[in-house]
N, C-alpha and C positions, 0 to 999 in steps of 0.2 A: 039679869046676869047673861053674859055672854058667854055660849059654849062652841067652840068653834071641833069641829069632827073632821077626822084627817080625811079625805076622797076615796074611793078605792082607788084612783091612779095613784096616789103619794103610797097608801098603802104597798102597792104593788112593788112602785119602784123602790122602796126601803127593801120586801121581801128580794126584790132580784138585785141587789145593790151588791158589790166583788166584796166577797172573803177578804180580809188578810193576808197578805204573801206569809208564806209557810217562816220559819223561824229562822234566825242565823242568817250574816253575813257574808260569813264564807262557806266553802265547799269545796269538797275534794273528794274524786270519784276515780275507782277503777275496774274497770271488767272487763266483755270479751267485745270484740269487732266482726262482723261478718262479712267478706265483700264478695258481692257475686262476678260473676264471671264477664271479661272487660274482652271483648274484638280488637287487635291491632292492625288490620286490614291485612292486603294481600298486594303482592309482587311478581314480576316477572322477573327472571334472571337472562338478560338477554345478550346476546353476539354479536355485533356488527362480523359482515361479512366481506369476503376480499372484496365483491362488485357493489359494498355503500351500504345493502340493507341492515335487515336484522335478525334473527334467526332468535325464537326462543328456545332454552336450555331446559328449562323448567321453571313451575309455579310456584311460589309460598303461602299461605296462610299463617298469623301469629294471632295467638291469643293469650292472655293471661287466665286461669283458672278460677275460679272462687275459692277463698280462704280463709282459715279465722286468724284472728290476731290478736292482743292484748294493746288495751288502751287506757288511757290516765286521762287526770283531767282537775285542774284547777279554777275556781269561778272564784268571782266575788260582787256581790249586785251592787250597781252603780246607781238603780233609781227605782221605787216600788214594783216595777215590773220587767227590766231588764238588767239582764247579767252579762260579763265579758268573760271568756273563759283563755286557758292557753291551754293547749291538747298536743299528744305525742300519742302514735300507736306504732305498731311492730307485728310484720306480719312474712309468710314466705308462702306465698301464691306461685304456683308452676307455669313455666313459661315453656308452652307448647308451639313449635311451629311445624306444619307439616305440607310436606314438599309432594307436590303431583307434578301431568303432566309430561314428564321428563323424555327429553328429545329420543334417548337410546331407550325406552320404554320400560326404565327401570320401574319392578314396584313401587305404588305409593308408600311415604314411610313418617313417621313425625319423632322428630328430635324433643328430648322435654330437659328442663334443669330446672333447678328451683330458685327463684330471688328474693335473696333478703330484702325486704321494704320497709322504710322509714316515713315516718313523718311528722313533722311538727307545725305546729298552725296554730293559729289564733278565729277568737267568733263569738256572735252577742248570740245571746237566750230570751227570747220576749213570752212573757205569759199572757194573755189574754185577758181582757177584765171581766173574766167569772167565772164559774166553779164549776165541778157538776152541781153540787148541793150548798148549801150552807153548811159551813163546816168541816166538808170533806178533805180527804187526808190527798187527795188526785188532783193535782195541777196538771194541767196542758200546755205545750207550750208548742213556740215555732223558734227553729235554729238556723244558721247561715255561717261560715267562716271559709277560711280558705289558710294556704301555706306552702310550705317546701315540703318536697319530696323527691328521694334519694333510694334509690334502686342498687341494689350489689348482687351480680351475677357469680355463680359457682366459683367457689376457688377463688373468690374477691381478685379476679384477672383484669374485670371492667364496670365503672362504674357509668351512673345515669342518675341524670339531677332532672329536677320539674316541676311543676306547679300543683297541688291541687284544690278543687276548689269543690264545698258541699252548700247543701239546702234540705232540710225536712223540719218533721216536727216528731213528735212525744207525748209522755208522760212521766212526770214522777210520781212517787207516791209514800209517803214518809208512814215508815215503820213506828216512830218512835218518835214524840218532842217533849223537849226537857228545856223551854224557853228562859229558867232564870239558872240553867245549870253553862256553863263553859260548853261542853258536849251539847248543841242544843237540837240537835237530832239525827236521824240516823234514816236513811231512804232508798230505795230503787228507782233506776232509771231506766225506761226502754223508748229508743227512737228509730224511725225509720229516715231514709236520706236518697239523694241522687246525688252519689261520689263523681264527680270530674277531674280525670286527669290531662294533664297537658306535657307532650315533650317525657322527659323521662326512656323507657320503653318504648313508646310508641314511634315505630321505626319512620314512619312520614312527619312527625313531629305534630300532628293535630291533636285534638281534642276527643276524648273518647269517656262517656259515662257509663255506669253502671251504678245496680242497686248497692247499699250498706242498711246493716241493721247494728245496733248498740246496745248493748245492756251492763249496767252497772250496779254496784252499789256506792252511797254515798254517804258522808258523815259533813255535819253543817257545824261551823262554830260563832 
């Protein structure tokens, strides 16, 4: 009789072989946005003079503030381990600029107002093929999307359109699965990101990052 005994490598790779992705199709998530604090560079405000030169008036600095914000979020997985999402957040970060410098030696002073900020975008979710444990309720993943973004200054007097564009990663963690129920679970989400924005505020029209953090809750059907 022949008994054939699995290897310890077959062994092995069965034990580290991926979980299952966590339950449900879809998902729909809401909770808060973090974004930290964005540089819009700095300006001279200058004079040409009767004899051709230039004569500066004074300096600026502009920055945007950190902020929190509320954000939404629609997925649905397209393949065992990636998801496409569509996403919207809302937030009103303060738009500081302040003026040195200044030719007749006025003190330094900084102007602030606050902007409504939108945005809406789209971006895939890739989980990684494996777990912490066997079993475990904690997926990992890595994120990437990008979209429009729409800036409204005080008194909605002037508006400012732009791009933005993210990259991090995560974790979820499901509270709750009820796989033959409708409701088929219920999870939190926390990610970390480097937000990029383009155009919009940013008074030279360049590219400017900063950190974001995300936390949600979620329900899967």
């Amino acid at each position: 009789m022949l008994v054939i005994v699995p290897t310890l490598d077959a062994r092995a790779a069965r034990a580290q072989s991926p979980a299952a992705p966590q339950p449900g199709r879809f998902e729909v998530a809401i909770g808060s946005l973090w974004t930290g604090h964005q540089a819009l560079g700095s300006n001279d405000a200058n004079e040409t003079t009767s004899a051709g030169g230039s004569l500066t008036l004074f300096s600026t600095s502009s920055d945007l503030a950190s902020a929190a914000g509320l954000e939404g979020r629609v997925g649905v997985r397209l393949r065992r381990r990636l998801e496409a999402d569509v996403e919207a957040s809302y937030a009103r970060p303060p738009l500081r600029i302040a003026i040195s410098n200044d030719f007749e030696s006025a003190a330094p002073a900084t102007a602030t107002e606050t902007i409504r900020q939108f945005t809406i975008g789209a971006g895939v979710v890739w989980y990684p093929p494996y777990r912490v444990r066997r079993g475990s309720r904690v997926a990992p993943f890595a994120m990437a999307g990008g979209g429009y973004l729409r800036q409204l200054h005080e008194s909605a007097i002037l508006l400012e359109t732009g791009r933005f564009y993210q990259f991090g990663g995560g974790v979820k963690y499901l509270l709750a699965s009820r796989p033959t129920r409708p409701l088929k679970g219920l999870g939190a989400r926390l990610d970390v990101r480097a937000l990029v924005r383009s155009k919009g505020i940013a008074f030279d029209g360049g590219h400017y990052t900063s950190p974001a953090i995300g936390a949600s809750l979620f329900v899967r059907f």
